[in-house]
LUMNU-773095 format. One record per residue (C-alpha): residue number from 1; residue in one letter; x, y, z. Coordinates in nm, 4 decimals, m for minus. Layout:
<rs>
n | res | c1 | c2 | c3
NUM | a | X | Y | Z
...
</rs>
This chain:
<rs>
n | res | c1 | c2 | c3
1 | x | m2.4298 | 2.0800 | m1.3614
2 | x | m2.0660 | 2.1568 | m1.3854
3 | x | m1.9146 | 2.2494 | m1.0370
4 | x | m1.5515 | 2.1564 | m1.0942
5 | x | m1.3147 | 2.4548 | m1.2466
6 | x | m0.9289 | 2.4616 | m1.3153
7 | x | m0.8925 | 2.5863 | m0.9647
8 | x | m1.0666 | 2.2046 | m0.8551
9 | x | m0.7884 | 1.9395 | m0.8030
10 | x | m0.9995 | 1.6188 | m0.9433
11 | x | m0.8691 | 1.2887 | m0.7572
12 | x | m0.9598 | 0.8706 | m0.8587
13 | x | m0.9481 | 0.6295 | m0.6404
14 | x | m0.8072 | 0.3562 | m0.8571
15 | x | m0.9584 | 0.0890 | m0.6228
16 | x | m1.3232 | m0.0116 | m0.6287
17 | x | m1.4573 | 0.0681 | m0.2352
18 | x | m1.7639 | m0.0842 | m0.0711
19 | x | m2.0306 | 0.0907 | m0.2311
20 | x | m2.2190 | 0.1283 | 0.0711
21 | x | m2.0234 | 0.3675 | 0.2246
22 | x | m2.1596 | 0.7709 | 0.2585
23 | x | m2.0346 | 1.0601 | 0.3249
24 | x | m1.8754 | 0.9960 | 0.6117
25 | x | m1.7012 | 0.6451 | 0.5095
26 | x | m1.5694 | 0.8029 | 0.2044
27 | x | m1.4143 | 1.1010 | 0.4016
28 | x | m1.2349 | 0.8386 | 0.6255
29 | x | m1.1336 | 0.6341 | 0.3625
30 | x | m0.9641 | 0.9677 | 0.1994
31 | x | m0.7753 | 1.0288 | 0.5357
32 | x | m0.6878 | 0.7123 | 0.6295
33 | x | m0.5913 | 0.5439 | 0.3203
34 | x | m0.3782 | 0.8012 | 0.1500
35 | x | m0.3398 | 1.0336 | 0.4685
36 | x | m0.4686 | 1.3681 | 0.2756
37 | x | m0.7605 | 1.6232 | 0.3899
38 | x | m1.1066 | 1.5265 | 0.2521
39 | x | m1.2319 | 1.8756 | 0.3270
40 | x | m0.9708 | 2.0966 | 0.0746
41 | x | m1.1964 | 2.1287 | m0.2007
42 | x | m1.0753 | 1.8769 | m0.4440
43 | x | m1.3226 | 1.6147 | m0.5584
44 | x | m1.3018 | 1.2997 | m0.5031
45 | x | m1.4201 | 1.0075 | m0.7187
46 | x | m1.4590 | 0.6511 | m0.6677
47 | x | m1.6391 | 0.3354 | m0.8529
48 | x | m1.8139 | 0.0382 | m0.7786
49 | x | m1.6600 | m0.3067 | m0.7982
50 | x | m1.8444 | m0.3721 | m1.1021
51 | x | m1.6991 | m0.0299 | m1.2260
52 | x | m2.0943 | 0.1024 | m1.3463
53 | x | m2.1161 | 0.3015 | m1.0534
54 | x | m1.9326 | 0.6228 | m0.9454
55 | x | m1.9559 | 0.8180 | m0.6040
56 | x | m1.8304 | 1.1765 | m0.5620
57 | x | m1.7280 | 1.4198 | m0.2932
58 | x | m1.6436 | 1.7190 | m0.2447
59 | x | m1.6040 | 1.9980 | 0.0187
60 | x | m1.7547 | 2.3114 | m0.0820
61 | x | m1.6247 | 2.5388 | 0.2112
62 | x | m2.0254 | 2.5321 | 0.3730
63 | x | m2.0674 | 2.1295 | 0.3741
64 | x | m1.9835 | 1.7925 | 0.2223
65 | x | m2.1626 | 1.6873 | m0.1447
66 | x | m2.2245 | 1.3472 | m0.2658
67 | x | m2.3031 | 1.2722 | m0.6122
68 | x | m2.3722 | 0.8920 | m0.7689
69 | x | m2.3555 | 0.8201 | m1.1088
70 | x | m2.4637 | 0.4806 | m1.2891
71 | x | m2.3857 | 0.3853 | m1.6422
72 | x | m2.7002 | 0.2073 | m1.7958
73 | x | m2.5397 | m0.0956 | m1.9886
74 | x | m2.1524 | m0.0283 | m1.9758
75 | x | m1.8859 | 0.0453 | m1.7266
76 | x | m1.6808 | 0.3142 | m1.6182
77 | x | m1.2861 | 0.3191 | m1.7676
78 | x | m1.1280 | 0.2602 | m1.5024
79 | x | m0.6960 | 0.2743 | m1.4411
80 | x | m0.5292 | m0.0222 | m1.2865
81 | x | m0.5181 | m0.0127 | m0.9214
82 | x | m0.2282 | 0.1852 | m0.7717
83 | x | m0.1412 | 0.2471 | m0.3781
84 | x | m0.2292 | 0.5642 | m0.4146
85 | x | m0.4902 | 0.8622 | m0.6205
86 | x | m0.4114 | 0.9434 | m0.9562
87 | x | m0.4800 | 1.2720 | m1.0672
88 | x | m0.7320 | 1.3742 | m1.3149
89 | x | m0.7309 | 1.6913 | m1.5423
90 | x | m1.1245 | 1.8624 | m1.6138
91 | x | m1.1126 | 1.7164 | m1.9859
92 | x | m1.0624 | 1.3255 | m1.8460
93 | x | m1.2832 | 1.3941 | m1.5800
94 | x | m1.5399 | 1.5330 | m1.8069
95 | x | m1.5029 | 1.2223 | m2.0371
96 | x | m1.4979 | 0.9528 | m1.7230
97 | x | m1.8399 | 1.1393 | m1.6558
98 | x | m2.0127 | 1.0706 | m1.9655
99 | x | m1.8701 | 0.6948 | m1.9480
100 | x | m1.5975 | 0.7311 | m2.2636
101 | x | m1.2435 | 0.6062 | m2.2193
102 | x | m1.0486 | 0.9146 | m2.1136
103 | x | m0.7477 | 0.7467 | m2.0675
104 | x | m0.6048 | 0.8594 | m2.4057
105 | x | m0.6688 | 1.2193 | m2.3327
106 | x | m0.3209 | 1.4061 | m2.2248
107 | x | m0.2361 | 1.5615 | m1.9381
108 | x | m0.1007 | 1.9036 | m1.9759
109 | x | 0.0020 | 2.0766 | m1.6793
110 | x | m0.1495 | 2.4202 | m1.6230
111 | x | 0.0726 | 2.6913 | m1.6704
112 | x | 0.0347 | 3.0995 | m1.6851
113 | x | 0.0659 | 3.2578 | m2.0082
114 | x | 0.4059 | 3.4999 | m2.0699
115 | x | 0.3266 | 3.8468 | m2.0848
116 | x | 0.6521 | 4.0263 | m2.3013
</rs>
C-alpha cells in the first residue's frame, strides 16, 4: 500500500518516543514538541528505542491513520537525534520502509520543469 505522493511532506522524528503512545499521544507529541499541526497531511514517522519498530501518522482530511512496522531481526537506520524533524524525500522514505540504510540516498528538491 503506497499512500504517500510528492504532494505528501514525509517527517522523522529523530528521537525514539515511548512506544506506547497512540494516536492521540503521537499527535501531541507533534504539537508540543516541535509546535507544528499534526492534522496537515504530512506523515509522520517515529521508532522505537530499540529502533525495530516504526509508528506512522497521518491526517487524511476524513480521520487520523496509524500504521506500525517491525523489522524481524534488524533495526531501522536511524539519523542522530536533532531538536527538531528532519525531512524525508519518497525515495528515503521508501527505503527506511523496507529497513535499508537510506541515508546515502540524495535529496533533490522538487522543482517544475521549464517549458521554452
Amino acid at each position: 500500500m503506497s499512500y504517500h505522493t510528492p504532494s505528501y511532506r514525509i517527517y522523522l522524528a529523530t528521537e525514539p518516543i515511548d512506544f506506547r503512545k497512540g494516536m492521540d499521544g503521537l499527535v501531541a507529541h507533534v504539537a508540543s514538541q516541535f509546535q507544528l499541526d499534526p492534522f496537515d497531511g504530512a506523515i509522520w514517522v517515529f521508532r522505537s528505542r530499540r529502533a525495530d519498530k516504526l509508528k506512522m501518522i497521518v491526517w487524511d482530511g476524513t480521520g487520523l491513520i496509524l500504521t506500525m512496522k517491525r523489522l524481524d531481526g534488524k533495526r531501522f537506520v536511524w539519523p542522530k537525534a536533532q531538536s527538531g524533524p528532519m525531512m524525508l524525500n519518497q525515495v528515503q522514505f521508501d527505503a527506511l520502509f523496507a529497513g535499508v540504510d537510506w541515508r546515502g540516498i540524495a535529496v533533490n528538491a522538487p522543482r517544475k520543469p521549464v517549458i521554452a
